[in-house]
C-alpha positions as a printed Julia matrix, in Angstrom:
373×3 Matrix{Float64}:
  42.75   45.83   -3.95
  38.77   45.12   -3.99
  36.68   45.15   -7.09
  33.59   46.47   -7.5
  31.3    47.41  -10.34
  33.16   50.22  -11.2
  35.97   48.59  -12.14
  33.73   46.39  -14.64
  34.26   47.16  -18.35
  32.02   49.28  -20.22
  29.05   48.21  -21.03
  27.37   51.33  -22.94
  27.93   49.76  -26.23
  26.63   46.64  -25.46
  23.22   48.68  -23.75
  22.97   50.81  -27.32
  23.15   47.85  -29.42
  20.38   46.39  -27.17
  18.37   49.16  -28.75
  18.75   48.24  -32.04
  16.13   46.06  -33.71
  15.67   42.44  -34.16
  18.8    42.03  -32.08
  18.15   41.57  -28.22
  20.93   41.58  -25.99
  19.11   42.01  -22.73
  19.7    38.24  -21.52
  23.48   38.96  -22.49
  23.3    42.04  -20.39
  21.83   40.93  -17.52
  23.46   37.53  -16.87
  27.21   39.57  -17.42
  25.5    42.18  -14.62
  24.62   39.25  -12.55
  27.61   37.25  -12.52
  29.87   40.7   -11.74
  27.17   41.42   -8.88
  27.96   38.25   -7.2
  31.4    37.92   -7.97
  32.69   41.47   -6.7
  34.06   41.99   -3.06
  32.63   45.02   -2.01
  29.39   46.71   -2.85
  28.87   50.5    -2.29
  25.31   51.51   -2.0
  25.78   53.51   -5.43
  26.48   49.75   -6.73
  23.77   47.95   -5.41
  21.16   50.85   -6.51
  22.53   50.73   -9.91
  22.41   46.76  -10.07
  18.66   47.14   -8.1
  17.66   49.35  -11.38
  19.15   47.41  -14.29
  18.06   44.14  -13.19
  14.32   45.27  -12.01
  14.14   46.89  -15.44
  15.78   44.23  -17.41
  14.28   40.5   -15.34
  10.59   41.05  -16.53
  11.79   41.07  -20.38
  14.14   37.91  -20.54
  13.16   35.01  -21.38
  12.48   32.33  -19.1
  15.58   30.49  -19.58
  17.44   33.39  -18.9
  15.86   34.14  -15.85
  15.94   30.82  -14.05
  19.84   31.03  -14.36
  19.55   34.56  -12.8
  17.35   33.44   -9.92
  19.56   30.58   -8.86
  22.47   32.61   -8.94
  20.72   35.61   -7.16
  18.05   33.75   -4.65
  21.14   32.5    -2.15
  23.37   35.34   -2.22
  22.67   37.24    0.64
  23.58   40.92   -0.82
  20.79   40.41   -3.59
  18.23   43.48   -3.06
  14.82   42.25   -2.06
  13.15   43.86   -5.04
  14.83   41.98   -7.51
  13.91   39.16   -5.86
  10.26   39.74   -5.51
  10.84   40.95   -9.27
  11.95   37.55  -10.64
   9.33   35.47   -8.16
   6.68   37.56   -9.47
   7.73   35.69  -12.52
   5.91   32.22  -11.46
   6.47   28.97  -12.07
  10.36   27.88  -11.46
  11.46   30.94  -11.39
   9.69   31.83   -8.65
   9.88   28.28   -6.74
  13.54   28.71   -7.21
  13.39   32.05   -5.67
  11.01   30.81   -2.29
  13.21   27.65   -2.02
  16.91   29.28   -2.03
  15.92   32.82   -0.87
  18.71   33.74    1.42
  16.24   35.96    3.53
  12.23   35.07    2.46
  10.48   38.29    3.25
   7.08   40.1     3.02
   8.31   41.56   -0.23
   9.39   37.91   -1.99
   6.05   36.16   -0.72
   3.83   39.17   -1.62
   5.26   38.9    -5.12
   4.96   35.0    -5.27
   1.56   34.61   -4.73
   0.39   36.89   -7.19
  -1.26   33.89   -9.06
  -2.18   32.48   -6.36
   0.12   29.68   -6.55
   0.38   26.97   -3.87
   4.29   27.85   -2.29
   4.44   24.65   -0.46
   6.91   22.69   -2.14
   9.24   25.84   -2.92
   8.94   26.42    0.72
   9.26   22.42    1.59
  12.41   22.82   -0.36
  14.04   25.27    2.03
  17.21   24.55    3.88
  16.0    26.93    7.31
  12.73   25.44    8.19
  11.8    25.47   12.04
  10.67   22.36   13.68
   7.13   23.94   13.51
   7.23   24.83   10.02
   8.4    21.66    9.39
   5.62   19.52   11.31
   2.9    22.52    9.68
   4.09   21.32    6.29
   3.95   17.66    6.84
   0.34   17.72    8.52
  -0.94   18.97    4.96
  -0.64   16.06    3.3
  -0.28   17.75    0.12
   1.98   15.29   -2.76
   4.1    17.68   -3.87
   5.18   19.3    -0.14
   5.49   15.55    1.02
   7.87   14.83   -1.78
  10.09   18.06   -1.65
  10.33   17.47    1.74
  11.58   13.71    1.54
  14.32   15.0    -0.89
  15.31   18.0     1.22
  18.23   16.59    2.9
  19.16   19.7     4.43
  16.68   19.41    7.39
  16.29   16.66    9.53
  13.22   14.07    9.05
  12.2    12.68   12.92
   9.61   12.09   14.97
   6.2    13.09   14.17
   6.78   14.58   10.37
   8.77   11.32    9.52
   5.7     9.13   10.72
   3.57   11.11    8.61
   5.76   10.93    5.31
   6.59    7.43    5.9
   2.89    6.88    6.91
   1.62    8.12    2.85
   4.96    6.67    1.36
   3.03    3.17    1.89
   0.31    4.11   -0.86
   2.87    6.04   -2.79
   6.04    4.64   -4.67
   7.54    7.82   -5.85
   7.4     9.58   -2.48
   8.67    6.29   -0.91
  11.87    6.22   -3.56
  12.59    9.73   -2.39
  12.68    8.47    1.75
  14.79    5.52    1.11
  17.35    7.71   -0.72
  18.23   10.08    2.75
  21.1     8.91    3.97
  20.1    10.45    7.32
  17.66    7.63    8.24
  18.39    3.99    9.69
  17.46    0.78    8.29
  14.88    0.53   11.3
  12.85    3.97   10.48
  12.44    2.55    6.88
  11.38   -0.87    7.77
   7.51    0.49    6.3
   9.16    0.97    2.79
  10.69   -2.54    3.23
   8.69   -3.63   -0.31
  10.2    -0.66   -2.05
  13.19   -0.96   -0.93
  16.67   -2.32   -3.39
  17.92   -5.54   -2.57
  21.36   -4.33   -0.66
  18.68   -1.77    1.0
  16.26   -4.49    2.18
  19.36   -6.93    3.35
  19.72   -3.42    5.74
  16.32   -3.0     7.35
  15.9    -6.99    7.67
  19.16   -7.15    9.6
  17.94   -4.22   11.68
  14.51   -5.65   11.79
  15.66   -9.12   12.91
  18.06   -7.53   15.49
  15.53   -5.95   17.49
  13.22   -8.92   17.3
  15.12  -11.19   18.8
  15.31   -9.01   22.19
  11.82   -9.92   22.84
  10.27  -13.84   23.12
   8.41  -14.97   19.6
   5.32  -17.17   20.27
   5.12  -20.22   18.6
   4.07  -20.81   15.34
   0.17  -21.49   14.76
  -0.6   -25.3    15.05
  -1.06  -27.04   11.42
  -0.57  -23.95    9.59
   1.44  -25.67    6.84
  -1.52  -28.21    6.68
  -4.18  -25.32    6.18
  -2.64  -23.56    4.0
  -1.02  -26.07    1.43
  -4.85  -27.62    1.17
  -6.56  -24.49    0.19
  -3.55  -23.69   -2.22
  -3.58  -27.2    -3.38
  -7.06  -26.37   -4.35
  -6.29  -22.88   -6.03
  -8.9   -21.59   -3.44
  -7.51  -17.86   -3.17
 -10.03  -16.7    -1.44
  -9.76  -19.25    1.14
  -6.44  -19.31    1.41
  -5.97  -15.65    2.11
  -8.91  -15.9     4.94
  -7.26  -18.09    6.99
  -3.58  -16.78    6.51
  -5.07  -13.58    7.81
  -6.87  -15.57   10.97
  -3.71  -17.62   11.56
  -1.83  -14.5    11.82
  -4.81  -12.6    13.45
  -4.19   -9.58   10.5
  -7.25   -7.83    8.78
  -8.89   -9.86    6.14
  -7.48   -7.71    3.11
  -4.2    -7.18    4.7
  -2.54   -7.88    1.21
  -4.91   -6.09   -0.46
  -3.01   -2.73    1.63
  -0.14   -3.0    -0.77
  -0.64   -0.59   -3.99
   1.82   -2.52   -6.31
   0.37   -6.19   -7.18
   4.18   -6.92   -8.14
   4.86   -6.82   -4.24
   1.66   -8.62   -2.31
   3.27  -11.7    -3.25
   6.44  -10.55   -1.27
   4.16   -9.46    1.7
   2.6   -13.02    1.15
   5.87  -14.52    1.61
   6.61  -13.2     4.42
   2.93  -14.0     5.81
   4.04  -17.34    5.35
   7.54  -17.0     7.43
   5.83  -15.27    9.93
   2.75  -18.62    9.88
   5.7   -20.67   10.59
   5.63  -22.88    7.38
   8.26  -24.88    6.61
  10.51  -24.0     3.0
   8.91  -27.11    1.1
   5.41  -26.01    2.14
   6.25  -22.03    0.82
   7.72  -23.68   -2.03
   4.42  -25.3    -2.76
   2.37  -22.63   -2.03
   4.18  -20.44   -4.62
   4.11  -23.68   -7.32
  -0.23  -23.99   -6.93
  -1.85  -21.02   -5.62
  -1.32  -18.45   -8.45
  -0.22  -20.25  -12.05
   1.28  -16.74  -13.37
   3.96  -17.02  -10.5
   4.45  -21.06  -10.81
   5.45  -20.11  -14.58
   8.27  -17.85  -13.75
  11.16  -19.61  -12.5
  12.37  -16.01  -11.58
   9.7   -15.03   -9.78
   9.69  -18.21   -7.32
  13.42  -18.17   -6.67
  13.25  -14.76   -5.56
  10.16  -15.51   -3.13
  12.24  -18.62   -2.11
  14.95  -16.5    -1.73
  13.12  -13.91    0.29
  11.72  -17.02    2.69
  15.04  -18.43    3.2
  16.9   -14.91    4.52
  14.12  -13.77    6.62
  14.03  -15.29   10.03
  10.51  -15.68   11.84
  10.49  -13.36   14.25
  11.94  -10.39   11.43
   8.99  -11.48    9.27
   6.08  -10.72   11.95
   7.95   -7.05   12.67
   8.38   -6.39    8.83
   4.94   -7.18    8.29
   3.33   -5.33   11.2
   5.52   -2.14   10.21
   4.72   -2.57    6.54
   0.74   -2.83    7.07
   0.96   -0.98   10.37
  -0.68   -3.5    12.17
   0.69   -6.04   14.5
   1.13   -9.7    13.92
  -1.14  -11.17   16.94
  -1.96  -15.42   16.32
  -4.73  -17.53   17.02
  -4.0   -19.29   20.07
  -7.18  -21.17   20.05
  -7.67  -24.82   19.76
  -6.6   -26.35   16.68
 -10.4   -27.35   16.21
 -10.55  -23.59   15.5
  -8.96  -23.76   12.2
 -12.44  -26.27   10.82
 -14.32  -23.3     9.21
 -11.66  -22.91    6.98
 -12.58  -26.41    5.03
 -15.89  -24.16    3.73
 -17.32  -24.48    1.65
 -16.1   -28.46    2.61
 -16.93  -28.05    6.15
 -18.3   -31.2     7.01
 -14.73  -32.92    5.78
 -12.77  -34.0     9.24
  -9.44  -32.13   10.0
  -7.48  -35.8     8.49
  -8.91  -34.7     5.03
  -7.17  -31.33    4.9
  -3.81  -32.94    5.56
  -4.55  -35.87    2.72
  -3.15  -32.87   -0.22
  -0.97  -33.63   -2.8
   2.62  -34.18   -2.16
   4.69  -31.12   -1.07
   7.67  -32.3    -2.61
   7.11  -31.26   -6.48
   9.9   -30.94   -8.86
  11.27  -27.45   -8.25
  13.09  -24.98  -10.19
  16.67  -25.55  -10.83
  17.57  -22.64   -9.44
  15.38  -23.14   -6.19
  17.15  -26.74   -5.78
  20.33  -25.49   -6.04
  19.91  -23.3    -2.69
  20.51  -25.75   -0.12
């Protein structure tokens, strides 16, 4: 036999002791409505008219706390009058994003009442589990923080094409709206090769495999000439500067390529794999990471990780990571090795022997970098 309303206890003594003073039972009364409302079989139109009247009466006294439960048990079920609706998004704030995001059927009436403050409804509406393909790309070509993030953690609609681009695109300058992509378990390794930086260790293992498989279906030129030779004599001299110039001409990459990488904490990672992709042998990386910068020599840590990094990422992998992570490809000199002379500045009259007459490349290394053979 169905239930319905009707067959609900009586609630008149609980709606006169709601009229006596300093003792408010409306939340009481309207979450017991709620949960029979939802929870009953059948629903006569007498039913849902007397539900339509308590709750519009009752949702704009409760408190918020009260309401918010209400809304997320309302907003999805489909028999929930529109009124009530548009009553509790009328209420603002997460009430009403509740309301827009879970809204079994978003109508005229809902939205009318949600933008009564004028509020912004794009992440409620981000948040939605029905959006078209064209509300979907609409959405993503706002480029609005909040819409961008509730759509990276809406895993109820499919991120592809065009709208992931974009996402992934602004998840480069943005570590909390990256975090949110690399947690969809709807995208491969390859589409979050960008976020490669942000990315967890067992995470990053994924997209370099991926990475490295597709790489080696196409032919990697060689390595620039004397690369290890540049490189190790401008970070034997702490030149910075220098040293970033002509990584960037070796690989042919804009001058402030590292400089495209928010997190300070992680340019030393792209670096790394600057100098994989430059074709540097491990002892030369190694001392690269013991002279150029002393804060990273100090941390025994910090180079075993880089080490680490240089070690399990193959050549070719490192040119695709770091064209997908700066969005710009990987294209080296191919010049004459005379080419490389400017770099000596400002020591530019020194002959190309000098540059190779550095300090030994073989200092004493961490323990824990020795021990990786």
């Amino acid at each position: 036999m169905s239930s319905s309303l009707d067959d609900a206890p009586d609630l008149s003594g609980l709606i006169e002791l709601a009229r006596v003073e300093h003792l408010d039972l409306k939340p009481v009364i309207l979450r017991v409505q709620t949960d029979l409302f939802v929870s009953t079989e059948t629903r006569d139109p007498r039913t849902v008219a007397a539900f339509e009247a308590l709750a519009g009466g009752l949702i704009p006294t409760v408190d918020d706390a009260t309401a918010e439960t209400v809304a997320r048990k309302l907003a999805p079920f489909p028999g929930t009058p529109s009124s009530v609706l548009a009553r509790l998004a009328a209420r603002g704030g997460a009430i009403r994003d509740i309301v827009i995001a879970q809204a079994a059927v978003l109508n005229a009436e809902i939205l009318d009442a949600a933008v009564a403050d004028r509020a912004d409804l794009g992440p409620a509406i981000a948040a939605r589990p029905d959006l078209s393909r064209h509300v979907l790309a609409d959405l993503a070509t706002r480029a609005v923080p909040g819409i961008d993030k509730a759509l990276a953690a809406n895993t109820r609609v499919a991120l592809q094409g065009e709208v992931l681009r974009r996402l992934v695109d602004r998840a480069r300058q943005d570590a909390d709206l990256a975090a949110e992509i690399l947690q969809r378990p709807d995208l491969s390794p390859a589409d979050l090769a960008p976020l490669f930086l942000f990315a967890s260790p067992e995470v990053r293992e994924e997209i370099a495999s991926a990475v490295a498989s597709t790489a080696a279906l196409r032919p990697c030129p060689p390595a620039p000439r004397e690369a290890g030779a540049i490189l190790t004599g401008f970070s034997g001299r702490r030149d910075i500067a220098g040293f970033v110039g002509a990584l960037s001409d070796l690989l042919g990459l804009p001058k402030g390529f590292l400089a495209s990488v928010p997190d300070p904490s992680r340019r030393y990672e792209l670096l790394t794999l600057a100098l994989r992709a430059a074709g540097l042998h491990e002892e030369e990386a190694v001392y690269v990471f013991l002279t150029l910068n002393e804060s990273v020599a100090r941390s025994v840590d910090r180079v075993y990780d880089l080490v680490r990094l240089f070690r399990t990422t193959g050549r070719p992998a490192a040119r695709d990571l770091i064209a997908a992570i700066i969005d710009a490809p990987v294209a080296e000199r191919t010049g004459a090795a005379e080419a490389h002379q400017a770099y000596h500045a400002p020591d530019a009259a020194r002959s190309r022997s000098a540059a190779v007459e550095r300090p030994s490349i073989r200092p004493v290394l961490p323990s824990r970098v020795r021990k990786q053979s």
